[in-house]
C-alpha positions in Angstrom: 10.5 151.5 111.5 6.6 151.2 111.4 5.4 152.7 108.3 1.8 153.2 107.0 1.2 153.1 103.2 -1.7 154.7 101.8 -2.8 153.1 97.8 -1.3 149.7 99.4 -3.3 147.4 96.9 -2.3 149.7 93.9 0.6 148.8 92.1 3.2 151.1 93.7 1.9 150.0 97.2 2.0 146.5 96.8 5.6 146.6 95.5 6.1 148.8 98.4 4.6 146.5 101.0 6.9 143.8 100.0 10.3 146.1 100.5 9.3 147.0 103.2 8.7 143.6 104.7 12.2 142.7 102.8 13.7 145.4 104.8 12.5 144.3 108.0 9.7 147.4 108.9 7.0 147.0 110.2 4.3 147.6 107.1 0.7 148.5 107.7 -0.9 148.8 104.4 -4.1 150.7 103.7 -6.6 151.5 100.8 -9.8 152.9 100.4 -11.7 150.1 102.6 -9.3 150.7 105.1 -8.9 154.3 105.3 -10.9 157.0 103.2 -7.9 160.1 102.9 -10.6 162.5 101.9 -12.4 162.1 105.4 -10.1 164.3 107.8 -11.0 163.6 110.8 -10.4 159.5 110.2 -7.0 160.1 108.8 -6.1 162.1 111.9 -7.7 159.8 114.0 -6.1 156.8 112.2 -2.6 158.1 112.6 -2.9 159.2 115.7 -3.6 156.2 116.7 -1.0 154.0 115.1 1.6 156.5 115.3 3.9 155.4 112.7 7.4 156.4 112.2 7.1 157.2 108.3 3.9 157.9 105.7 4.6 156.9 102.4 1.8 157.9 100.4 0.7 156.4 96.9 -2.5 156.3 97.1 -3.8 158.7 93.8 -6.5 159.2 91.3 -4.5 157.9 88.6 -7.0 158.0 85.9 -5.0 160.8 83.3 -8.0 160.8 81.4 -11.1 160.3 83.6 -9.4 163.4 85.9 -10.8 165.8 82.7 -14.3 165.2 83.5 -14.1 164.1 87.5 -11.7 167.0 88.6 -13.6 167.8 91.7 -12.8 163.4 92.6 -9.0 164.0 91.6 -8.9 166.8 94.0 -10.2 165.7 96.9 -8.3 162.4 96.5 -4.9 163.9 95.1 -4.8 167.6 96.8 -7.1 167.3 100.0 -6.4 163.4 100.7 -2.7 164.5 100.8 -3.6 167.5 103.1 -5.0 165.9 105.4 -2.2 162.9 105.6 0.4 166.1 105.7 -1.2 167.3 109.3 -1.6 164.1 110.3 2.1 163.6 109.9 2.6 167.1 111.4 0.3 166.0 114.6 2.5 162.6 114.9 5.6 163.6 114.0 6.0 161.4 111.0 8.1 161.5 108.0 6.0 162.5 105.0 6.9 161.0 101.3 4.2 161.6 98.6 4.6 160.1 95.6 4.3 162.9 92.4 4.1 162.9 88.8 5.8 163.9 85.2 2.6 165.9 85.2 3.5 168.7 87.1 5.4 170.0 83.7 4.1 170.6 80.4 6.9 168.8 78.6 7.5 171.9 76.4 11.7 171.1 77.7 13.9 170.2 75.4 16.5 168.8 78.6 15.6 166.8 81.9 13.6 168.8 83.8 15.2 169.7 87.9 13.6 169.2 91.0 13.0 173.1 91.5 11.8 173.7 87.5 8.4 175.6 87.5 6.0 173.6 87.3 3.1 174.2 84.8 0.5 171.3 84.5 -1.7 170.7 81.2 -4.7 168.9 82.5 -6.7 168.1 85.3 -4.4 165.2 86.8 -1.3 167.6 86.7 -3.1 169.8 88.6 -4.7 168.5 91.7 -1.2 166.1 91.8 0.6 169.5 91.8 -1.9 171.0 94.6 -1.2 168.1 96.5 2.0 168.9 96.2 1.7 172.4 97.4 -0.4 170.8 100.5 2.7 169.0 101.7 5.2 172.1 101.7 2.5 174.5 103.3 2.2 171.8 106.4 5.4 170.4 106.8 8.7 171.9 107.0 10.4 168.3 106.0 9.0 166.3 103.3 9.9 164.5 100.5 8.1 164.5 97.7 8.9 162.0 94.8 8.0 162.8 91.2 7.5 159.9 88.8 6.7 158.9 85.5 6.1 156.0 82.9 4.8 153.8 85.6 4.6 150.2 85.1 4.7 146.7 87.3 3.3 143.3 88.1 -0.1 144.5 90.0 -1.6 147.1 88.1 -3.0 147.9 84.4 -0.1 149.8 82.6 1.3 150.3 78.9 3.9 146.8 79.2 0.6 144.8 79.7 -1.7 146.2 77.2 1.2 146.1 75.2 1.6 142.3 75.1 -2.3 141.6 74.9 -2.4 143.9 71.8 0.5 142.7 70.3 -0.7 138.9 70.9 -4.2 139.6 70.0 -3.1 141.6 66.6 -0.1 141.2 65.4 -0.2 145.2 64.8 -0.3 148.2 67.0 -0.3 152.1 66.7 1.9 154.0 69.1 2.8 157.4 69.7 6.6 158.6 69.0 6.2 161.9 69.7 6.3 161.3 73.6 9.4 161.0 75.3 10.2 160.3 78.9 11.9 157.6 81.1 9.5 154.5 82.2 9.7 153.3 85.6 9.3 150.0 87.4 7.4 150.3 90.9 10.2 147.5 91.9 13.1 149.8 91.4 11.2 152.7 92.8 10.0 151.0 96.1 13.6 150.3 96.4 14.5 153.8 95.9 11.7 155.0 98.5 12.5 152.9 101.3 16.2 153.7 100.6 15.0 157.3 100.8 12.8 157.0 104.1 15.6 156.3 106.0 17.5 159.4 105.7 17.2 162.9 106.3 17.7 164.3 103.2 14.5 165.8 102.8 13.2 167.9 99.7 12.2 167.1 96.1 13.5 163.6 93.9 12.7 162.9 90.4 12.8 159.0 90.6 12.8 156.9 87.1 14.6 154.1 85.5 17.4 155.5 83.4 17.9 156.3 80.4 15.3 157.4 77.8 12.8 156.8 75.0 9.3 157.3 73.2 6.3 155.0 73.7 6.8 153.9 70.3 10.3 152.8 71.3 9.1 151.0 74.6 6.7 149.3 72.5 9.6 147.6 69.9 11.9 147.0 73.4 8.8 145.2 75.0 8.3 143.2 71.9 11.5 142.3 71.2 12.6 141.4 74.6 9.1 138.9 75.2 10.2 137.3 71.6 7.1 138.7 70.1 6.9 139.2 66.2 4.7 142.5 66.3 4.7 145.4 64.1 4.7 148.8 65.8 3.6 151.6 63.5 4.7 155.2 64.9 1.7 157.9 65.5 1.9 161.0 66.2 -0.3 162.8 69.2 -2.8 164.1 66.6 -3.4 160.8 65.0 -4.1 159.5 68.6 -6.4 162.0 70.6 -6.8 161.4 74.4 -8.8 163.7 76.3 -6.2 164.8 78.2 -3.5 166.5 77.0 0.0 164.9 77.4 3.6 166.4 78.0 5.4 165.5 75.0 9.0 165.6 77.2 8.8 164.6 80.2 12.1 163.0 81.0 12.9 164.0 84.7 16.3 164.5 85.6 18.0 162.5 88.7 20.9 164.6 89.5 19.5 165.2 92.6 19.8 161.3 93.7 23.4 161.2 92.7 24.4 164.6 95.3 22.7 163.0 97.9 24.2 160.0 97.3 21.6 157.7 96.7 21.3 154.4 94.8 20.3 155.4 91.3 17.5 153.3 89.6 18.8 151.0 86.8 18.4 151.3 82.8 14.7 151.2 82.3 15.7 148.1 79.4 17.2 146.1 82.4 14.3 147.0 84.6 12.0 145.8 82.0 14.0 142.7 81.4 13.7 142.1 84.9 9.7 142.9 85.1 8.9 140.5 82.1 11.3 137.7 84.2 8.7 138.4 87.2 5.8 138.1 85.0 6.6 134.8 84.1 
């Protein structure tokens, strides 16, 4: 298949790239050099003209905390980026998959939220992910929209790597324990995407390693799995104020992956084992 993916130097994309390849598609990666998505004309124009078979679309303003004070940038790169790809794919006849977020929720649950829960966003991130969201179902009639969470992997900045340089730099860190949710390694979800593209099971996925924890707990797995002798003192939210506000549950549940029968994504411990193994 020849598939475009947007975000392709971002950490999602680049693990994408590579299954892709592995798989044998034919992979045209772009970013922001490449292809601005706010622009609409030059997305429909881009499309149109390589005409690719699937869009799986990553590209996002990812900053949680930034997005408080830059919503009108979140927007136009999260909701009207992903509107435009949508007709674009419409116009082409590609299959659509945009990658979502945890976010969508407010983590008020006290059990994994489902693929059809209403959705209720804290902050600004949440939101414009979520509009994008709503973009994608108002121009397409089959989609697939993939909702994740806890994100980490070799090519980006993420909570594994700061982890370690903390931890190596002093000995001591502060982590919340009052957040739980499921983390997620971009290898197992590439995986689970390009498993995903190839079928025609269209709709809504919540896609996540398995099993669940709090940060503080990730942080003392990390640790103890890298042989480091760190001391991880539990905070709670209030003791460590962000700008944005976070969901305090935000495990996602997979059932959906198991009815459709699709490969489920391993225990986020053995992910992580395997992550530190390709950091070596």
């Amino acid at each position: 298949m020849k598939v475009i993916v947007t975000g392709a130097a971002g950490q999602l994309g680049k693990d994408v790239l590579l299954e892709l390849e592995k798989k044998n598609h034919q992979a045209i990666g772009t970013d922001r050099e490449q292809l601005d998505i706010t622009i609409e004309e030059n997305v429909l124009a881009f499309i149109n003209e390589i005409k690719p078979d699937v869009i799986l679309h990553c590209a996002a303003y990812t900053n949680v905390d930034a997005a408080e004070e830059n919503e009108d940038l979140a927007y136009q790169i999260n909701a009207l980026g992903t509107k435009n790809l949508a007709k674009a794919a419409k116009q082409a006849g590609a299959k659509l998959m945009y990658i979502s977020t945890d976010y969508v929720f407010d983590g008020t649950a006290t059990e994994p939220y489902e693929v059809d829960e209403p959705t209720k966003p804290l902050g600004a991130y949440g939101r414009t992910k979520l509009a994008g969201e709503e973009f994608v179902r108002e121009y397409l009639e089959q989609f697939f929209i993939v909702r994740t969470a806890w994100v980490f992997g070799i090519y980006g900045q993420n909570f594994v790597k700061t982890m370690l340089r903390l931890g190596k730099e002093r000995g001591e860190v502060g982590v919340v324990h009052d957040q739980i949710g499921s983390p997620t390694y971009t290898v197992d979800l590439a995986k689970f995407m390009v498993e995903l593209m190839g079928t025609e099971k269209y709709g809504v996925y919540h896609a996540t390693n398995s099993g669940v924890c709090s940060w503080y707990e990730f942080a003392v797995e990390i640790f103890k799995q890298a042989g480091l002798n760190v001391k991880v003192n539990p905070l709670t939210t209030e003791q460590f104020p962000r700008p944005a506000a976070r969901p305090k549950y935000s495990v996602l549940s997979k059932k959906k992956i198991e009815e459709q029968g699709l490969t489920p994504l391993r225990d986020w411990k053995a992910a992580l084992a395997a992550y530190l193994n390709e950091a070596k």
